[in-house]
N, C-alpha and C positions, 0 to 999 in steps of 0.2 A: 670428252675423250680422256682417256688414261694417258698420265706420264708415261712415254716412252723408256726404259732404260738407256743410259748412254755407256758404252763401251771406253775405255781409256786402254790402251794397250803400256804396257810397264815396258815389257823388254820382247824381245825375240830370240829365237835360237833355232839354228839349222836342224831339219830333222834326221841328219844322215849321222850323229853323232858315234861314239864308240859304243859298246854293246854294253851293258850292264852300268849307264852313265845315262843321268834324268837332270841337266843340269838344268832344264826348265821347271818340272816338279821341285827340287830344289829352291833354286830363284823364288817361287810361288811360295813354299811354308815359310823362306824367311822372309818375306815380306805378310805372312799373315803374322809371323811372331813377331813385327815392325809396326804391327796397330791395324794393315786392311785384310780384315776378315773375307772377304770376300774374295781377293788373289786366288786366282785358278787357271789351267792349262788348258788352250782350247788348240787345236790343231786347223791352220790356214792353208787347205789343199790348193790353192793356186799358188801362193809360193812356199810351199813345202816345208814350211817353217811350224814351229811350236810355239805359240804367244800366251805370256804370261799376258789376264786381260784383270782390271776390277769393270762390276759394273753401278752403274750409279743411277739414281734416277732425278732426269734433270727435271727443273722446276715447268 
């Protein structure tokens, strides 16, 4: 069976923010220009939040 990926969640941020304000996408490219390429924005509809996630694949 294939490694699963594992999710690591970096940060969060409420999705009801001010309008023209991405401080999750944000968050996300400096932490790719911080070394994880991977950082990216996924959107958690149960709590309405925008999580910046890397994923990794455990052993």
């Amino acid at each position: 069976m294939p490694d699963q990926p594992q999710r690591t969640v970096l940060e969060r941020f409420p999705a009801g923010g001010p309008r023209s304000s991405w401080p999750a996408d944000e968050y996300a490219a400096n932490q790719r220009t911080q070394g994880r390429p991977d950082a990216r924005v996924v959107m958690d509809l149960h709590s309405d939040q925008f999580l910046v996630i890397t994923e990794t694949t455990a052993p």
